[in-house]
C-alpha positions, 0 to 999 in steps of 0.5 A: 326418079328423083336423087335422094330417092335412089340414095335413100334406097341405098343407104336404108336397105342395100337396093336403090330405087329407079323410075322410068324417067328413069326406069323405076316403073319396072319395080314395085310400087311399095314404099315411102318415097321423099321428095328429094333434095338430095344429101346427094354429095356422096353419090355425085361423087361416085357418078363423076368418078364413074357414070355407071347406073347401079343395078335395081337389086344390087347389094350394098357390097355390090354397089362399092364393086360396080363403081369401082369397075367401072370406066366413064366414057371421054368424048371431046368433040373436035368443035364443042358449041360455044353457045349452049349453057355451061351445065350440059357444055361438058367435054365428056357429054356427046355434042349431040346430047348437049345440044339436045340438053341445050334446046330442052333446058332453054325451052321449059320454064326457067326453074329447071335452068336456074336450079340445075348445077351438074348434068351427067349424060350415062354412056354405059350399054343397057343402063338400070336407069333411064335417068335421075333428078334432084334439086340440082342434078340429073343424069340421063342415059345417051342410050336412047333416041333423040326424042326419048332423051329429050323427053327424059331431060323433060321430066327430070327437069319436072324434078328439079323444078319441084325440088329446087325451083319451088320451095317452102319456109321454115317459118310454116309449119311442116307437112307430112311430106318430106324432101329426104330428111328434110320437112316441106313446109305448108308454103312450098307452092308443091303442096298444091299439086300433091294435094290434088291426089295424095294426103301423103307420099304413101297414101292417095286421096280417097277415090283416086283411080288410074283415070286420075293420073297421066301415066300409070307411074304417075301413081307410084308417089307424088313426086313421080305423080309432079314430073310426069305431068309435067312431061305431060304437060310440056310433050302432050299439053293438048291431050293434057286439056282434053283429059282435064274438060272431062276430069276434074282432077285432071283439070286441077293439075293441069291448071296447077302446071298451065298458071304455077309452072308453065305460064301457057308456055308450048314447046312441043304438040302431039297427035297422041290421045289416050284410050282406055288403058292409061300409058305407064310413062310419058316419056315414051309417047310420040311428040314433035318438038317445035321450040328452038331455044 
């Protein structure tokens, strides 16, 4: 789920949204969903005072109560790597989750490094949320094995390359789409992607159906649709090619992620391979990681 997503939900109407990325797959798929660039200075500084992951149905009221209970979990490890990027190498991260972040970031496409600002890891047993993504922040859960987390970092970092690394002008003119309050503009290289499958964050093309998607929530939005096969991408990228010989908008977004974002760049393969029911999140396939940095 992307930040200001989860603050939009907040703000507008007391609940706040998640995605499997971060969990949000197990909500309902209603709604606008703006591509976010999160106005997220007021719930960052929520989540450096506390690492709390607000529950998907809690009330406003509730919120204020949750954070203010809440204690965020110190670890200082005795011999913190000296190497890893400034971002993850935090005193109150694992150092197992900071090498893990580490290896993640140094391996995808330079967008993500280059635009993420503050990395939180969420301590806290049975999180409502996986993990979050805007133009500059993502926290993820250390909750979850070793290969979820670093495939939770991969698609949240899918939201801070469509968020962030890929931007628009405001000498264009705006698009029905948005990133919270703020319009996408008809140059930002996203809107190639988006109109793959979506005339606007709430309504597919025509003919769209769930063979058109990489993972079931894929379908939720076009943001959600961007990180997932972005994940896809990184983690599945031969199942990805396959799906693309025999699907032609499979094939468009494929080669959106191949020429626009990755380069042809691999950094991790898997024996995976779709059946007829579609997966409802990327995160959760088998995959072996095999860049080192």
């Amino acid at each position: 789920m992307n930040l200001s997503q989860f603050i939009i939900g907040v703000s507008a109407s007391g609940k706040q949204r998640s995605h499997p990325g971060c969990v949000r797959g197990l909500e309902d798929r209603a709604g606008a969903v703006q591509k976010s660039h999160v106005g997220c200075a007021a719930l960052l500084l929520l989540m450096i005072i506390s690492a709390t992951m607000i529950p998907l149905t809690a009330s406003a009221a509730s919120v204020s109560s949750s954070y203010g209970k809440s204690k965020r979990t110190m670890v200082i490890p005795k011999h913190a790597p000296s190497s890893l990027l400034p971002v993850v190498n935090q005193r109150d991260i694992h150092e197992k989750h900071r090498i893990l972040a580490d290896r993640v970031l140094q391996a995808l496409p330079s967008f993500c490094r280059d635009h993420l600002k503050n990395f939180y890891v969420n301590y806290e047993k049975n999180p409502a949320n996986r993990g979050l993504g805007g133009e500059s922040t993502m926290i993820i859960t250390g909750n979850v094995p070793d290969k979820e987390f670093m495939a939770l970092v991969t698609h949240e970092c899918g939201h801070v390359t469509d968020f962030g690394g890929l931007r628009g002008s405001d000498a264009m003119q705006p698009t029905p789409f948005a990133d919270g309050t703020t319009p996408i503009y008809g140059d930002d290289p996203s809107m190639a992607f988006y109109s793959i499958s979506w005339l606007s964050p709430r309504m597919m093309q025509p003919n769209m159906n769930d063979a058109d998607f990489v993972s079931g929530y894929a379908e939720t939005d076009p943001f959600e649709d961007f990180s997932e096969s972005f994940a896809f991408y990184a983690l599945q990228k031969k199942e990805f090619r396959r799906l693309a010989n025999n699907n032609p908008i499979l094939k468009a977004k494929y080669n959106f992620m191949d020429t626009v974002v990755f380069g042809g760049k691999e950094v991790a393969s898997s024996h995976y391979k779709r059946g007829k029911n579609v997966a409802w999140d990327v995160t959760k396939l088998p995959y072996v990681w095999h860049a080192k940095r």
